[in-house]
N, CA, C and O atoms as a MOPAC input file, in Angstrom:
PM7 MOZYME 1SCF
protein

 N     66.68100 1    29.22800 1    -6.47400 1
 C     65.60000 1    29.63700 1    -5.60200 1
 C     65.15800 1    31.03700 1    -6.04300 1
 O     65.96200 1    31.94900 1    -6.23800 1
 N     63.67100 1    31.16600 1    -6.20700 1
 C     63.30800 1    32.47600 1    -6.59500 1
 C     62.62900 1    33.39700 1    -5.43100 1
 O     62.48700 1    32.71100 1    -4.41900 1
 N     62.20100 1    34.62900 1    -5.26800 1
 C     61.89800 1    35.17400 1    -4.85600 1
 C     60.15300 1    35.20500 1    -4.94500 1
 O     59.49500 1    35.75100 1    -5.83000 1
 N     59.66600 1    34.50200 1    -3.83300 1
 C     58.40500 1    34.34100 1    -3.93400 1
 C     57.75500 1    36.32700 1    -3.43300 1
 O     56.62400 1    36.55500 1    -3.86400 1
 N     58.33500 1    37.37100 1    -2.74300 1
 C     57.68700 1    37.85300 1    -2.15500 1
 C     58.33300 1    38.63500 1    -1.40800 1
 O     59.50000 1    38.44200 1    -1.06600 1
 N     57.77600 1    39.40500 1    -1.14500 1
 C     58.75600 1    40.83800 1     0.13500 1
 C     57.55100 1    40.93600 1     1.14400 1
 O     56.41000 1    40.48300 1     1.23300 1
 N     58.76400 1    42.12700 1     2.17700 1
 C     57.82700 1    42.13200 1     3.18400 1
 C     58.35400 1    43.31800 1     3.56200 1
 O     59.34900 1    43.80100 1     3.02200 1
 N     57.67000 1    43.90100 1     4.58500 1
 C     57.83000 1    45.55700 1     5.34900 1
 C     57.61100 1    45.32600 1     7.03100 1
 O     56.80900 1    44.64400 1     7.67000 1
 N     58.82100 1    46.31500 1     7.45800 1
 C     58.70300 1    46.12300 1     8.65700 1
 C     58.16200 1    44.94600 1     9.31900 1
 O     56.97700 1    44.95400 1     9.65200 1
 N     59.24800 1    43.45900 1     9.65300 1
 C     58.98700 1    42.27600 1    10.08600 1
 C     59.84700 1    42.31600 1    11.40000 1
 O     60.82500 1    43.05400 1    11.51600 1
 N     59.47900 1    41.60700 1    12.21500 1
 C     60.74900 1    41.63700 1    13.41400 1
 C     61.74600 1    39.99600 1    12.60700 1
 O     61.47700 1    38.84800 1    12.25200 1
 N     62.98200 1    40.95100 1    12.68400 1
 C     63.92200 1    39.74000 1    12.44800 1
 C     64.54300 1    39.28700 1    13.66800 1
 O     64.71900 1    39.81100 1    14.76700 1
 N     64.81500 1    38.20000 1    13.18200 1
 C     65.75500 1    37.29800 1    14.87800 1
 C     66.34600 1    37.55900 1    15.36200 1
 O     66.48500 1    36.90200 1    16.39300 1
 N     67.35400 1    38.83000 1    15.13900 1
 C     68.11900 1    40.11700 1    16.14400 1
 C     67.14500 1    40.74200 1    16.54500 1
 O     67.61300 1    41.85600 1    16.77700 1
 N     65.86600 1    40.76900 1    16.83400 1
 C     64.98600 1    41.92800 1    17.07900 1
 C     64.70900 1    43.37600 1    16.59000 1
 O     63.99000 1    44.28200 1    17.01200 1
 N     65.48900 1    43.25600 1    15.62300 1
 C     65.06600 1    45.04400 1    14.52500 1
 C     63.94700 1    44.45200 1    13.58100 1
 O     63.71000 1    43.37200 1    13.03900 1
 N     63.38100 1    45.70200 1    13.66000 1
 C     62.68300 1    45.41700 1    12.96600 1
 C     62.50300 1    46.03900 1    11.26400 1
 O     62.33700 1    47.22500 1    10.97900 1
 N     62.58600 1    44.92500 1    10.31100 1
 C     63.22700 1    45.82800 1     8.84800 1
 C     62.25900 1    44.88900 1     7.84800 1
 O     61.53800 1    43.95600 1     8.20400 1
 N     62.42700 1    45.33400 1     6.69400 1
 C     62.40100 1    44.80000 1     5.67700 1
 C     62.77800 1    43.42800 1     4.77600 1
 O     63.99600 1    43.24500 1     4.77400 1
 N     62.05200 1    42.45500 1     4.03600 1
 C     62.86300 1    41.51500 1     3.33500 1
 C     62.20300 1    40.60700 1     2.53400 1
 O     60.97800 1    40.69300 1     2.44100 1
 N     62.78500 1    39.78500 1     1.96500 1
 C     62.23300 1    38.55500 1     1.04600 1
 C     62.06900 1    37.71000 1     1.27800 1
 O     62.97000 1    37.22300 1     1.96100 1
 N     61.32200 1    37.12700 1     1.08700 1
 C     60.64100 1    34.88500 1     1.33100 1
 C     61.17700 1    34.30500 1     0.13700 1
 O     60.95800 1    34.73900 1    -0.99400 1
 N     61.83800 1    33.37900 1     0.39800 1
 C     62.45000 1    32.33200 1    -0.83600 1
 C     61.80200 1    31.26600 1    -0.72100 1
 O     61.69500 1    30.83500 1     0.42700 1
 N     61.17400 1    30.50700 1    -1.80900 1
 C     60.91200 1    28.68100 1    -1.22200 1
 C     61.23800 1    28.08200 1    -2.61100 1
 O     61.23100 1    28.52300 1    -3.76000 1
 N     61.48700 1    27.06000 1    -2.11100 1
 C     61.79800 1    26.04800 1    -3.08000 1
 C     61.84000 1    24.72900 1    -2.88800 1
 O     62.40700 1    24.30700 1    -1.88000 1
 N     61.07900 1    23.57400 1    -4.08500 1
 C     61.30300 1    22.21100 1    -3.61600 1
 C     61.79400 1    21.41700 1    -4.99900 1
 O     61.51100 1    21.65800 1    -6.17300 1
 N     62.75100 1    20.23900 1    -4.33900 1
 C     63.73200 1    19.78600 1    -4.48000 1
 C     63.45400 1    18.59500 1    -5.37600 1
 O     62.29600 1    18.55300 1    -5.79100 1
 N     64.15900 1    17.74100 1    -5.71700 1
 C     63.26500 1    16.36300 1    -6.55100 1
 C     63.62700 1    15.35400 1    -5.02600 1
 O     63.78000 1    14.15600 1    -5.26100 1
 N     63.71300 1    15.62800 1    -4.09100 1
 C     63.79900 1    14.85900 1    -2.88100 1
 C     62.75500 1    15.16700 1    -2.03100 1
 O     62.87400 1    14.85400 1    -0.84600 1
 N     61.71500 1    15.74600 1    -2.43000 1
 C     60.64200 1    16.70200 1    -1.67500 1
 C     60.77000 1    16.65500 1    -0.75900 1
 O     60.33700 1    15.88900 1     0.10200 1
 N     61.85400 1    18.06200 1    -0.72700 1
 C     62.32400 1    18.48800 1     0.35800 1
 C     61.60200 1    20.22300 1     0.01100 1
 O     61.74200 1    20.81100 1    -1.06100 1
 N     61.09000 1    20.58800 1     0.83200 1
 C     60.90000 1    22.35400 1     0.57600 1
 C     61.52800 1    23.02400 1     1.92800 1
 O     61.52800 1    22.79200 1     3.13700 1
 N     62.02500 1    23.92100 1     1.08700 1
 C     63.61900 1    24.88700 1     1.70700 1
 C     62.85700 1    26.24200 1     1.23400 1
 O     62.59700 1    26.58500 1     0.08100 1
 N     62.51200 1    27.05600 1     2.70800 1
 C     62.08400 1    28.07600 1     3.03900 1
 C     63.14000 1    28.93300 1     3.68900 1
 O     63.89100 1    28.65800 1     4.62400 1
 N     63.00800 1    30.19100 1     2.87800 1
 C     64.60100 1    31.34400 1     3.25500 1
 C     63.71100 1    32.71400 1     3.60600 1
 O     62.89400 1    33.14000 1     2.79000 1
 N     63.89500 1    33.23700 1     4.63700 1
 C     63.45600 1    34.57300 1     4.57100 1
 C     64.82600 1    35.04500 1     4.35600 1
 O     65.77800 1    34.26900 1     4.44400 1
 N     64.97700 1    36.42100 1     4.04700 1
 C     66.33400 1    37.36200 1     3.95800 1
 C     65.97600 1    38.71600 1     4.55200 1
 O     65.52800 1    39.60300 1     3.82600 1
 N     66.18200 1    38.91100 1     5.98300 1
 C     65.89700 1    40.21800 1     6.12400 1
 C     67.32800 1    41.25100 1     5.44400 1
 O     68.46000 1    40.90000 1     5.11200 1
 N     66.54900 1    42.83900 1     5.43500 1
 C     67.85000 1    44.25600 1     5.36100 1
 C     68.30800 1    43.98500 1     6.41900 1
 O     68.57000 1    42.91000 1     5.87900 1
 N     68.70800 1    43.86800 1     7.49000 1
 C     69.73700 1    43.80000 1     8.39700 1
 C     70.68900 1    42.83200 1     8.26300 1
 O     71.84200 1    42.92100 1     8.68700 1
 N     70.13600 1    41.74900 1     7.57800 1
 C     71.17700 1    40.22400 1     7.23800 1
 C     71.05200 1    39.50600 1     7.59800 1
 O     71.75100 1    38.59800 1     7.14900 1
 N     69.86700 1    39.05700 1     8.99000 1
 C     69.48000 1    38.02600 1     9.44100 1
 C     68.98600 1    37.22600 1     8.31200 1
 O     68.72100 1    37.77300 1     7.24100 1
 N     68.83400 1    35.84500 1     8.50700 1
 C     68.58100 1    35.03000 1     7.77500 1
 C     68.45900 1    33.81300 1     8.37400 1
 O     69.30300 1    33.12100 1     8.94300 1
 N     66.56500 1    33.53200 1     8.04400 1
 C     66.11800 1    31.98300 1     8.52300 1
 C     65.58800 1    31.09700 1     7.65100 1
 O     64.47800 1    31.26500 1     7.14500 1
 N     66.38200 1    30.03500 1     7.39900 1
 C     65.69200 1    28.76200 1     7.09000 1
 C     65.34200 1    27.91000 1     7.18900 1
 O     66.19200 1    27.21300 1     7.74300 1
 N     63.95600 1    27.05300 1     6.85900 1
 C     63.20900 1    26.11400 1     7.18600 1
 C     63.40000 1    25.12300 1     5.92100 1
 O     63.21900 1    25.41100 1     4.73800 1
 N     63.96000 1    23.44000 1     6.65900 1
 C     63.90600 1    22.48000 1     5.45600 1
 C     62.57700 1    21.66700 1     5.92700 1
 O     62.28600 1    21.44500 1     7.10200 1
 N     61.89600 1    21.30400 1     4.89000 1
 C     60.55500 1    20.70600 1     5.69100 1
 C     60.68600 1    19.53100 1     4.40900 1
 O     61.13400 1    19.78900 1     3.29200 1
 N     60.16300 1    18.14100 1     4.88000 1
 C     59.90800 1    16.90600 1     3.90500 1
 C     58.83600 1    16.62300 1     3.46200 1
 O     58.46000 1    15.74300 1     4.23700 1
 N     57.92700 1    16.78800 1     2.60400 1
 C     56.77700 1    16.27600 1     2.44000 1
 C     56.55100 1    14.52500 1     2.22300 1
 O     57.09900 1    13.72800 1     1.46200 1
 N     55.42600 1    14.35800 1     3.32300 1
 C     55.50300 1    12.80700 1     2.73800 1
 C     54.29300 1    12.89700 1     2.03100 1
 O     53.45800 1    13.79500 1     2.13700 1
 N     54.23100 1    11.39500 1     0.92400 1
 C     53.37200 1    10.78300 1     0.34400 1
 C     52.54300 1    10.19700 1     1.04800 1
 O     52.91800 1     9.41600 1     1.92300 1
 N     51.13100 1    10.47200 1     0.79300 1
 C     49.74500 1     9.67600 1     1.36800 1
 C     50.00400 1     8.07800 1     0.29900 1
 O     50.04700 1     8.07700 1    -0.93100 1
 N     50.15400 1     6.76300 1     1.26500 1
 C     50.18800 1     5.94800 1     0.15200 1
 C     49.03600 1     5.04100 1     0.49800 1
 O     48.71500 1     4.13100 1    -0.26700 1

């Protein structure tokens, strides 16, 4: 997973408010796995499925 991106002063899910990175990435199961990483250490991720229009 790479580092799509930073950010400044975000409220993280402890409620401080700090600094951090967005991760995404998708899978050969198209699956996309979304990571923020705040400086305090909170940390949220989102698995999301994409479906096919068939």
């Amino acid at each position: 997973m790479n580092a799509n991106g930073s950010f400044k002063g975000q409220p993280a899910p402890c409620g401080k408010v700090c600094d951090g990175e967005h991760y995404e990435d998708h899978d050969d199961d198209v699956v996309v796995t979304r990571e923020v990483e705040y400086s305090c250490g909170c940390v949220s991720i989102q698995h999301e499925e994409l479906l096919s229009a068939e």
